[in-house]
N, C-alpha and C positions, 0 to 999 in steps of 0.2 A: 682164385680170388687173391687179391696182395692186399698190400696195409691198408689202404685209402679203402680201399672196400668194407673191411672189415671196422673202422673207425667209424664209418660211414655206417654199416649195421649196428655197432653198440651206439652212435649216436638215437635212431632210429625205434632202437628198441628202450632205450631208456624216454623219449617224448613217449613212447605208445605208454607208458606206464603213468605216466603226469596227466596226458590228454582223455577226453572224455574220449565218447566213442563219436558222438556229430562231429567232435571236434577233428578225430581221425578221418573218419569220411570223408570230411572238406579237405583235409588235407591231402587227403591220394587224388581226389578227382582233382583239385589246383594243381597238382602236379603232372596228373596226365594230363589233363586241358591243355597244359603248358607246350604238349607234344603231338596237340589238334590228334591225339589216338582213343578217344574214349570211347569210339568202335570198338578198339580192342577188350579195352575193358570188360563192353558189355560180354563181347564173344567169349572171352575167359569164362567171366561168370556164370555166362548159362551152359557154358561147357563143362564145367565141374558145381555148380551149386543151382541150377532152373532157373535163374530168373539173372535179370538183366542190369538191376542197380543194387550196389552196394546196401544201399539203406535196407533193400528187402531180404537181406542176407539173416537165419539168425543169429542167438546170441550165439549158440552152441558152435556154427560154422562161419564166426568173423576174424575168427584169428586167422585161422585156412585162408577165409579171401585176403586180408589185410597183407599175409605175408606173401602170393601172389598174386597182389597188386604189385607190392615192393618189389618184386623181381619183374616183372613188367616192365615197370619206371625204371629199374635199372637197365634193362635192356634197351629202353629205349633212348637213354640217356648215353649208353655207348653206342649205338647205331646211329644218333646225332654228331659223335665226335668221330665217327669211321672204323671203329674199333670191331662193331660187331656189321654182318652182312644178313 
């Protein structure tokens, strides 16, 4: 991880703390949408939490999803720029 990463995660974690929780929601799927991968998404989440949308996630296991999704997005933000394979 280098600097831009890590600016880019205290960015991140400081909205998760301002934003509500719909408001996080839309914010990860606007982001993967962004990357036509909400497949992935879903496969993540029934992969570690049963079920297939974010919103059905609970309260207790949203952080869990929240912070991978964010590594998601990040992967898939550098597999867009050639970085990852």
């Amino acid at each position: 991880m280098n600097f831009s990463d890590l600016e880019e995660l205290w960015d991140t974690l400081t909205e998760a703390r301002t934003r509500t929780r719909p408001e996080r929601e839309q914010q990860i799927l606007d982001k993967v949408e962004k990357f036509d991968s909400i497949h992935l998404l879903e496969d993540l989440l029934e992969q570690h939490f049963q079920t297939t949308s974010i919103k059905d996630i609970s309260e207790t296991d949203f952080d869990a999803a929240t912070t991978l999704a964010w590594i998601l997005i990040r992967r898939l933000r550098k597999s867009e720029s050639g970085s990852v394979h």
